[in-house]
N, C-alpha and C positions, 0 to 999 in steps of 0.2 A: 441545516446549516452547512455553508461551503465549508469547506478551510479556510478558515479566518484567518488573515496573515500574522494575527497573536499567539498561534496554535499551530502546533503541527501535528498530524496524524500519527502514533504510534502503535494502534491495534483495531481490529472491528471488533465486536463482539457479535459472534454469530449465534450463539445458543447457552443454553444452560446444559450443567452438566449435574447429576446425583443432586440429591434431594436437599444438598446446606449449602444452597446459593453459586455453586462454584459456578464460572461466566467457561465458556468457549473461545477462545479469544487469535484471532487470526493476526499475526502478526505484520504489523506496515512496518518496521522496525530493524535496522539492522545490530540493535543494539538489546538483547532479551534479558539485560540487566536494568532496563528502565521497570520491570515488573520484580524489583525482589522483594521480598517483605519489606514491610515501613515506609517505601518510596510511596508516593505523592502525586498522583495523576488527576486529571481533570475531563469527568465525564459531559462527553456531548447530552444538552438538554435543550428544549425550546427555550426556556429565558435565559440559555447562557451556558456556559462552561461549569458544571461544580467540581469543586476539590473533592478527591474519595481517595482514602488511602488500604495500599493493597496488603491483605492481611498474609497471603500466600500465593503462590506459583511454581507450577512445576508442568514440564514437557507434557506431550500428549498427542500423540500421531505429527501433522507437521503444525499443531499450534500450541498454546497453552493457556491448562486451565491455572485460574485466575480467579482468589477471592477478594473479595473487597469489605470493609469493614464495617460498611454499612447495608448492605446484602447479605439477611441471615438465612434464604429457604428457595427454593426452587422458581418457589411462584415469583417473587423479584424479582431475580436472575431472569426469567422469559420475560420479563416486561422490558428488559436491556435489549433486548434483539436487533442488532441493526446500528445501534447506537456503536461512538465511534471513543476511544479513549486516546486523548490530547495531553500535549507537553509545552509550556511554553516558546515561543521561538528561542527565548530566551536562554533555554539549557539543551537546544539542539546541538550535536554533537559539529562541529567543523569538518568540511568539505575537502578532501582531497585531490587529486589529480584525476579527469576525468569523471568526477564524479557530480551529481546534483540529485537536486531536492524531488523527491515525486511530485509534489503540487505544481514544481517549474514542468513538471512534462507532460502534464496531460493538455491536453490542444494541441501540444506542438502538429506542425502539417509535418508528414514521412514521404521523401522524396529518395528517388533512386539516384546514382549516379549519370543514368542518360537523362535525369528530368522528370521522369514518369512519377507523378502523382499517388501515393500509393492511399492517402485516407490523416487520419489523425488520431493521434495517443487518447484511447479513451479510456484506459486502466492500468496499473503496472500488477502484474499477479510476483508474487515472492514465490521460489521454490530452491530447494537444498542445493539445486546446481549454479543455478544463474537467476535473475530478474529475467522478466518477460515482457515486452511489451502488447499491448492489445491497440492495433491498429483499426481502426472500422474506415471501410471506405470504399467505392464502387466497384471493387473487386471482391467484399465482402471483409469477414474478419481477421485478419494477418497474423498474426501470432510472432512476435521477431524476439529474438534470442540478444540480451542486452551485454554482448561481447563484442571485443575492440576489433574485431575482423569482418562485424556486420556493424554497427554503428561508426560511420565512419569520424561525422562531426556532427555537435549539439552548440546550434545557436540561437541561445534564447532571445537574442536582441531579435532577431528576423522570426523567429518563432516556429524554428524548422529545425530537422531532424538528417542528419543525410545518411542512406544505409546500402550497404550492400546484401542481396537476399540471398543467401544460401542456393544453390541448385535447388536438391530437393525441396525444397521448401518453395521455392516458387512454380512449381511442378503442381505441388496442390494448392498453395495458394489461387493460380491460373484455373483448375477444373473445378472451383466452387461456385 
């Protein structure tokens, strides 16, 4: 299932953790109180979206484990793998200045200030410093740092990105 545009992305679950269900759960999320206990999420499934609600969470390297109410034991939990946990658009948090939705950025085309073509957002990775963009494109994978001194403007209507590349960074970008 894409991102439905009734759903927003707010975790993957990448694995199970200990033996009474608890999920691994990587966070798409800038918000880690959408996982407190009692809150209400809705797990990606082939017929649809189900409601599951989260029994507990707590930190865990850079994601968090994550139980769910309906997931008592290990073997459950491994069968989540992959699968993605949704919030309605409906209680998505509002958008600030300079800011947007990850589902609005993946395609965008990344263009340089001289023009040069650099590929298209195929992923955003989360890390403790900054968002990251994943670029793929005939220079290979890009990696752009999603700060206001390299992204210079995001236009969704034209569906392009404009960036300025770091020195180093286009050093190794250039010998891949």
């Amino acid at each position: 299932m894409d991102n439905a545009p009734d759903y927003f992305v707010v975790g993957k679950i990448v694995g199970a953790h200990g033996v009474r269900g608890e999920l691994k759960v990587s966070l798409m999320t800038d918000n880690p109180e959408r996982f407190r206990p009692g809150a209400r999420l809705f797990l990606e499934s082939g017929e649809g979206p189900v409601l599951v609600e989260v029994v507990s969470a707590r930190p865990h390297k850079s994601m968090m484990l994550v139980r769910l109410a309906s997931i008592q034991d290990r073997t459950a939990a491994e069968q989540l793998q992959w699968r993605r946990l949704l919030i309605p658009q409906t209680e998505a948090m509002p958008l600030g200045e300079h800011e947007n939705y990850v589902h609005d950025l993946i395609g965008l085309r990344v263009e340089t200030l001289t023009g040069e073509a650099l590929g298209e957002i195929t992923e955003v990775l989360f890390t403790p410093a900054n968002d990251v963009y994943v670029v793929a494109g005939p220079g290979g994978e890009l990696l752009l740092p999603a700060l206001r001194d390299v992204v210079l403007r995001v236009d969704l209507e034209a569906g392009t990105m404009l960036v300025k590349i770091p020195d180093g960074l286009r050093d190794r970008f250039s010998s891949a």
